[in-house]
C-alpha positions as CSV (number, residue, x, y, z in Angstrom):
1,X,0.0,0.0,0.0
2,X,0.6,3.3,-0.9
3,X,1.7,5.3,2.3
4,X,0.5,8.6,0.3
5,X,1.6,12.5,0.8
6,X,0.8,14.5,4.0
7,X,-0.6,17.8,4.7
8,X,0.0,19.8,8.0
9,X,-2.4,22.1,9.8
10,X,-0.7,23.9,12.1
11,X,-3.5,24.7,15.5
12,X,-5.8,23.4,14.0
13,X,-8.6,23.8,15.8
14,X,-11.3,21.2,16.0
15,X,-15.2,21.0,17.0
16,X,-15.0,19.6,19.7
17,X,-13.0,22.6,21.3
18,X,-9.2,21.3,21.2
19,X,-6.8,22.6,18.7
20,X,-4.1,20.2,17.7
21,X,-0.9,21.8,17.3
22,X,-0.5,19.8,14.0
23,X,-3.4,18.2,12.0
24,X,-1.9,15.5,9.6
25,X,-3.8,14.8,6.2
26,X,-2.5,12.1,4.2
27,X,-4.2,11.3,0.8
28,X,-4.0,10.3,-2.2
29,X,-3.9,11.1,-6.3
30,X,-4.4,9.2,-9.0
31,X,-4.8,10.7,-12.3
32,X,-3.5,13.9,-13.8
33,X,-5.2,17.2,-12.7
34,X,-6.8,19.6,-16.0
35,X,-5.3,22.4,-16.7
36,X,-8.1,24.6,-15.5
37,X,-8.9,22.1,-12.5
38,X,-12.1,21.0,-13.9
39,X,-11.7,17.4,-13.7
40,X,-12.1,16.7,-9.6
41,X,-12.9,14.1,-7.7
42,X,-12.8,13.8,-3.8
43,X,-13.4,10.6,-2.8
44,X,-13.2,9.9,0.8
45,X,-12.2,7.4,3.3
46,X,-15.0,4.9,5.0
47,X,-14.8,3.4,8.2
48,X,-11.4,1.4,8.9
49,X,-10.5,1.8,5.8
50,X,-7.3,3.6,4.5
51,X,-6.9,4.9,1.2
52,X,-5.2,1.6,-0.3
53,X,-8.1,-0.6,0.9
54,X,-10.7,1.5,-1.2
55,X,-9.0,2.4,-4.5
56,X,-9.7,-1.0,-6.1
57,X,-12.8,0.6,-8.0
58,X,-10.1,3.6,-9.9
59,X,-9.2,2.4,-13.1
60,X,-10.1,3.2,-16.6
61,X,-12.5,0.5,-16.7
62,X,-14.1,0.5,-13.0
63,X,-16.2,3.7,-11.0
64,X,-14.1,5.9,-11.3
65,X,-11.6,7.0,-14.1
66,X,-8.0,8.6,-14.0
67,X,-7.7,8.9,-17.5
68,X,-10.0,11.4,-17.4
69,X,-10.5,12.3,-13.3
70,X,-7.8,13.6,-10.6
71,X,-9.2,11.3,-8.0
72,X,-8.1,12.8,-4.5
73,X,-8.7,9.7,-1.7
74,X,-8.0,12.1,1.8
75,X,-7.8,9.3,4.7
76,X,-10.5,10.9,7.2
77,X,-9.2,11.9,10.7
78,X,-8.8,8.8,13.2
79,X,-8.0,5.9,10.3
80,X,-4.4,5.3,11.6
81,X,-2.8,7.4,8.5
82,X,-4.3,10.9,9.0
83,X,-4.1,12.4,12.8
84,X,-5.1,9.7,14.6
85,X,-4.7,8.1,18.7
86,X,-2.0,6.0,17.6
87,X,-0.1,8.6,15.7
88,X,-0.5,11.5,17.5
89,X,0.0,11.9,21.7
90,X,-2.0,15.2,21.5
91,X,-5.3,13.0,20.1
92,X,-7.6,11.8,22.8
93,X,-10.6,9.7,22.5
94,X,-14.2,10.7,23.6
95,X,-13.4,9.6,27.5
96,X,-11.0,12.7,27.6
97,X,-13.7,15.2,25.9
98,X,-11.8,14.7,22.8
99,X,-13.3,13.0,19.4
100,X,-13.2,14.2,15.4
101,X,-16.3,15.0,13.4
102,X,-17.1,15.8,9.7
103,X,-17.0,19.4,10.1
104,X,-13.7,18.8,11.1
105,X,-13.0,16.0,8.1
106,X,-14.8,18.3,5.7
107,X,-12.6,21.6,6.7
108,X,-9.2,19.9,6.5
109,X,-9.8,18.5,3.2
110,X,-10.6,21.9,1.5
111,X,-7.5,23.3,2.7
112,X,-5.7,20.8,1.3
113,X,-6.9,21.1,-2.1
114,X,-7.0,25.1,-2.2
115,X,-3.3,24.8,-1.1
116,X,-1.5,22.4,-1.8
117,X,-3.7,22.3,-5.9
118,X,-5.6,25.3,-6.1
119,X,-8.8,23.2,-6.6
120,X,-11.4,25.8,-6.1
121,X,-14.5,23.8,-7.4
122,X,-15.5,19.5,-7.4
123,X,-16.5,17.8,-10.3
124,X,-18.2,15.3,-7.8
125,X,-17.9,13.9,-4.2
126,X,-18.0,10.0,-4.0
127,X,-18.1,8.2,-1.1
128,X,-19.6,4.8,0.5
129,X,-20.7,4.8,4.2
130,X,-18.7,7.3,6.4
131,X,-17.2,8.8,3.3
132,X,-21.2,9.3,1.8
133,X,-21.6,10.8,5.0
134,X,-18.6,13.7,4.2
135,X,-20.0,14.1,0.8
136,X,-22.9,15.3,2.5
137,X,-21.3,17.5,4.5
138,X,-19.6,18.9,1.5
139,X,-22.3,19.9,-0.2
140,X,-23.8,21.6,2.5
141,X,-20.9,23.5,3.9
142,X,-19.5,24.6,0.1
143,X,-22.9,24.6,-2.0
144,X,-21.6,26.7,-4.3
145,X,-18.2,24.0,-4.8
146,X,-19.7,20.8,-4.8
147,X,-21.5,20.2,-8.8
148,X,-22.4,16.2,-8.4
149,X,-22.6,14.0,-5.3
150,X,-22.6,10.4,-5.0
151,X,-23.5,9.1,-1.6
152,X,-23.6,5.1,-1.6
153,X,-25.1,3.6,1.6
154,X,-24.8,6.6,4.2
155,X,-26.9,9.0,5.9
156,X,-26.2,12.9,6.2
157,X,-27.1,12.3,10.3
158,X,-26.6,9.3,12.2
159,X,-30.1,8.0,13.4
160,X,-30.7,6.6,16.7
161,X,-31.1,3.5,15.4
162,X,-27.7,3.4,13.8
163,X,-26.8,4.6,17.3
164,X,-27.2,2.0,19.0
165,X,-25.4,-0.3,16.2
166,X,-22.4,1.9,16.9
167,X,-22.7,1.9,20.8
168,X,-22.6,-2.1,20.7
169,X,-19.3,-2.3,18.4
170,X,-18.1,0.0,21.4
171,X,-18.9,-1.9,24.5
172,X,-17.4,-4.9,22.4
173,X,-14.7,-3.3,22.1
174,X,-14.1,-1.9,25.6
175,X,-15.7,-4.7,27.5
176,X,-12.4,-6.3,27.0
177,X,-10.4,-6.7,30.0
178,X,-7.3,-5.0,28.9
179,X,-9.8,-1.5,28.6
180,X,-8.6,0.2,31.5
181,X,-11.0,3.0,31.2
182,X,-9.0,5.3,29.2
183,X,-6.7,3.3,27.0
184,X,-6.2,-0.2,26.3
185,X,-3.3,-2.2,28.1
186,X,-2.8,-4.7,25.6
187,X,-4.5,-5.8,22.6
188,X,-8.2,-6.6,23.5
189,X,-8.5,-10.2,21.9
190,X,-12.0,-11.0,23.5
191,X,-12.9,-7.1,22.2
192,X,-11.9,-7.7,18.4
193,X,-13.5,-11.1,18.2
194,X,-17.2,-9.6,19.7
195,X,-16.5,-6.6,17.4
196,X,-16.1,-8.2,14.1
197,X,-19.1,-10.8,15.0
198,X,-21.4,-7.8,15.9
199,X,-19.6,-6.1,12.2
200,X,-20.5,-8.7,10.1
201,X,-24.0,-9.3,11.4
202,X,-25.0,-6.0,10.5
203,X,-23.1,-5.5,7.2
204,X,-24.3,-7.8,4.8
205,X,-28.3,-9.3,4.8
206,X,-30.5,-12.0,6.0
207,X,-30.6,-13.2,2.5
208,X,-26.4,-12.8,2.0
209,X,-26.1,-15.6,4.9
210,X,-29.3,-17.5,3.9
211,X,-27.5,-17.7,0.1
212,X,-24.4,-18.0,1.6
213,X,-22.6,-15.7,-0.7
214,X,-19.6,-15.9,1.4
215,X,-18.7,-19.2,-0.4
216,X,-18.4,-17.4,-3.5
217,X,-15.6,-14.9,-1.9
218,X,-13.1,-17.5,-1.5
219,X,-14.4,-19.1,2.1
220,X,-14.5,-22.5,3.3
221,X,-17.8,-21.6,5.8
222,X,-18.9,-19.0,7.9
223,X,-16.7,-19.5,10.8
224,X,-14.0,-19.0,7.9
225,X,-15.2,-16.1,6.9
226,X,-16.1,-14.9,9.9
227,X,-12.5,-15.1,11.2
228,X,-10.7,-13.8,7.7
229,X,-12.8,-12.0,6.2
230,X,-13.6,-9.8,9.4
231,X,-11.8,-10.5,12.7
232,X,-8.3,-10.5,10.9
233,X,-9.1,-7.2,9.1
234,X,-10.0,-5.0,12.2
235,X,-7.0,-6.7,13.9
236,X,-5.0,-4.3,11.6
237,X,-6.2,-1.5,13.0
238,X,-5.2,-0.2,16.4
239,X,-8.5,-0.4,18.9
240,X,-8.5,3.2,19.5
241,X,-8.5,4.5,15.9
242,X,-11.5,2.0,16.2
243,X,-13.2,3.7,19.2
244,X,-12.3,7.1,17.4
245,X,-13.8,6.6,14.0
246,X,-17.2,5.2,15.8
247,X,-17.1,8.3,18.1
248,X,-17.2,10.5,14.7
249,X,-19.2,8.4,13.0
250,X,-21.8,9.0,16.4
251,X,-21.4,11.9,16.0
252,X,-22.2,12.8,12.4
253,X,-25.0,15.2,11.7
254,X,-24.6,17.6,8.5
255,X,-26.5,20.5,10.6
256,X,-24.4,20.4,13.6
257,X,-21.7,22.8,13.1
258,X,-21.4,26.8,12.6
259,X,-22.9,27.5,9.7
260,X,-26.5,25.5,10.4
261,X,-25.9,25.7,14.7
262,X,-28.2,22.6,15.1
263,X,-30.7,22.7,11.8
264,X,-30.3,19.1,9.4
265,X,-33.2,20.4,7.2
266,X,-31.4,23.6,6.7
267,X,-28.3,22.1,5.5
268,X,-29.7,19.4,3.9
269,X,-32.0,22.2,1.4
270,X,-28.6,24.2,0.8
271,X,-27.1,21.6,-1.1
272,X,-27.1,22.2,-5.0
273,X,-25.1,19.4,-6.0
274,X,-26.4,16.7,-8.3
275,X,-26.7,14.2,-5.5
276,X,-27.6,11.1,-6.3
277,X,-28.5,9.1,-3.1
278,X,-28.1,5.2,-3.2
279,X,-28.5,3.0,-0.6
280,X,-28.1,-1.0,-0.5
281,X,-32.2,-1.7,-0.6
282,X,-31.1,-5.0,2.4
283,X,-28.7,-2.4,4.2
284,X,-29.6,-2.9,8.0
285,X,-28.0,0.4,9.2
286,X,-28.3,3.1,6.7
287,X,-32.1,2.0,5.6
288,X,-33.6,3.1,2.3
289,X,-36.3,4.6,4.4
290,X,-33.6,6.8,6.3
291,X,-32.3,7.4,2.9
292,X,-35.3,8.3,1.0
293,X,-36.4,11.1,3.6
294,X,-33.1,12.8,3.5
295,X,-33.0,12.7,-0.4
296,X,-36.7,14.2,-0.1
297,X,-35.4,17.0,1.4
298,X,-32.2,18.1,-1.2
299,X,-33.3,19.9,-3.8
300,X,-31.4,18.4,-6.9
301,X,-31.2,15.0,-5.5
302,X,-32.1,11.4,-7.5
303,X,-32.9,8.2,-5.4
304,X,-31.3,5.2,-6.8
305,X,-31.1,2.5,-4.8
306,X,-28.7,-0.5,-5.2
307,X,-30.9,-3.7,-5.9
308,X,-29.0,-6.2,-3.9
309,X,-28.5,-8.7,-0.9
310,X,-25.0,-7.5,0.0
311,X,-26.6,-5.2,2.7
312,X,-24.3,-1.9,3.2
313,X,-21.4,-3.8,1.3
314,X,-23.2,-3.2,-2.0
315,X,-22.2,0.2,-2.1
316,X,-18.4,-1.1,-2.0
317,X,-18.6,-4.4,-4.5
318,X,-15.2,-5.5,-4.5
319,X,-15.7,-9.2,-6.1
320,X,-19.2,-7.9,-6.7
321,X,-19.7,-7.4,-10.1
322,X,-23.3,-6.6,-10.1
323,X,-23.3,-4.0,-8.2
324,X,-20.3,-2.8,-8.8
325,X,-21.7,-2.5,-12.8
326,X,-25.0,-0.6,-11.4
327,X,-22.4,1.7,-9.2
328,X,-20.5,2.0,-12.4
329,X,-23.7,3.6,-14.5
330,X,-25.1,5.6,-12.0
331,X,-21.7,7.7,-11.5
332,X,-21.6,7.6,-15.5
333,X,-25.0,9.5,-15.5
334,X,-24.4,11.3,-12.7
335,X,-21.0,13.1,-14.1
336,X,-23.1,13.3,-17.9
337,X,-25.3,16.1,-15.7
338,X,-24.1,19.6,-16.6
339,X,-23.4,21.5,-13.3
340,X,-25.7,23.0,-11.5
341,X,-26.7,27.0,-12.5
């Protein structure tokens, strides 16, 4: 993988009231930027995931294009690349008062691509999950900078009911008896096997298990899957950039920062983009319902949901070519839209 190039903030100050002396940003290109910086793409990070694990779907015959894009993938704050608690000693996790949101996400990466590129203006925002949930915010906070969105399985608030989804991965996590209330002692073994169980339950549905569509993935059985296909991936990640990417993603909520102080609707109206909204029709946390009503309430928006049984993993179909096809289209049409007047 990639390790990617690195942007500093210097006191950067975040929304939850600290101000890190330096904010690291690592992301990135792929593709070759237009000469009147036309031809953007921000494509941000999802939960877990750094920028090597979700660039499988650039290439000049996948979702997105670098022959003809500058794809920029910034690795969202807490991911173990970007400032995170295992990088950083000034970064705390929510027990301290300390914890990242979007606004925070959203800010960083527009000051990376005014400086360091002089990107003014996005051809589109593209992201699955947490990174649907920071195109949103895009397109509220820089209406007027944002032309097309594509937001694959994510909501522009976290709902309760995804709350509690989030809460449970936590108390897995810290249940563990090397959580000392603060930090973790050691590596919490009992913690990461709960975790992914809980992870795996969720992401994929009824009718993925029933089908047993693991099988097709490479798997001997479930337990096999279960165990390499989700325990060994989050036991990659260090625990607290786990407990700090579900304290964002608890956090999310496109109307909670300065500009709307506390109004979802409000944000959610200013957006001009092209958005087109697409959830997995079996996802279990970001419902089409949830889905529907938000796209209800952006003006330009098109609801397109992804017809499949991979639950919120359709809206990232590695060895899914299905979906991945359908993804493939509705970006196509989306970036045929001329921008918005």
């Amino acid at each position: 993988m990639s390790s990617g190039a690195t942007f500093v903030l210097k006191k950067f100050a975040l929304h939850c009231g600290a101000v890190l002396p330096e904010a690291r940003l690592v992301y990135q290109t792929y593709g070759e930027l237009a000469g009147d910086r036309g031809n953007v793409i921000l494509y941000p990070t999802s939960y877990g995931a750094q920028h090597g694990d979700i660039d499988w779907l650039i290439g000049r015959d996948r979702i997105l294009d670098p022959s003809r894009w500058f794809i920029v993938i910034p690795n969202m704050f807490g991911n173990g690349l970007s400032s995170s608690p295992s990088t950083d000693p000034a970064v705390g996790l929510a027990e301290a008062g300390f914890w990242f949101t979007h606004w925070d996400n959203v800010r960083a990466q527009e000051s990376l691509l005014r400086q360091v590129f002089g990107i003014e203006s996005l051809a589109m925002v593209y992201g699955w999950s947490m990174g649907a949930q920071q195109a949103y915010h895009w397109g509220a906070i820089y209406p007027d900078r944002v032309a097309r969105i594509v937001a694959l399985c994510g909501t522009a608030r976290t709902t309760e009911h995804n709350q509690i989804f989030l809460q449970s991965l936590r108390a897995a996590l810290t249940a563990d008896p090397a959580w000392d209330g603060q930090r973790f002692q050691s590596s919490p073994d009992r913690g990461f096997r709960a975790f992914a169980r809980i992870y795996a339950s969720w992401a994929a549905s009824q009718g993925f298990y029933r089908d047993r569509c693991y099988l097709l993935l490479g798997y001997t059985d479930l337990e096999d899957y279960l165990l390499r296909g989700w325990e060994a991936s989050y036991r990659k990640r260090d625990p607290h950039n786990l407990l700090a990417m579900i304290d964002t993603w608890l956090r999310c909520d496109v109307g909670d920062n300065p500009v709307y102080q506390g109004n979802p609707p409000a944000a959610l109206n200013r957006i001009r983009a092209h958005t087109f909204v697409m959830p997995g029709t079996t996802d279990l946390y970001f419902t089409p319902e949830d889905c529907k009503a938000e796209a209800d309430q952006i003006p330009a928006a098109t609801y397109r949901p992804i017809p499949s049984i991979w639950g919120h993993r359709a809206g990232n179909p590695h060895q899914n070519p299905a979906d991945e096809a359908f993804i493939r289209a509705a970006v196509q049409d989306c970036l045929a839209l001329p921008p918005p007047e």
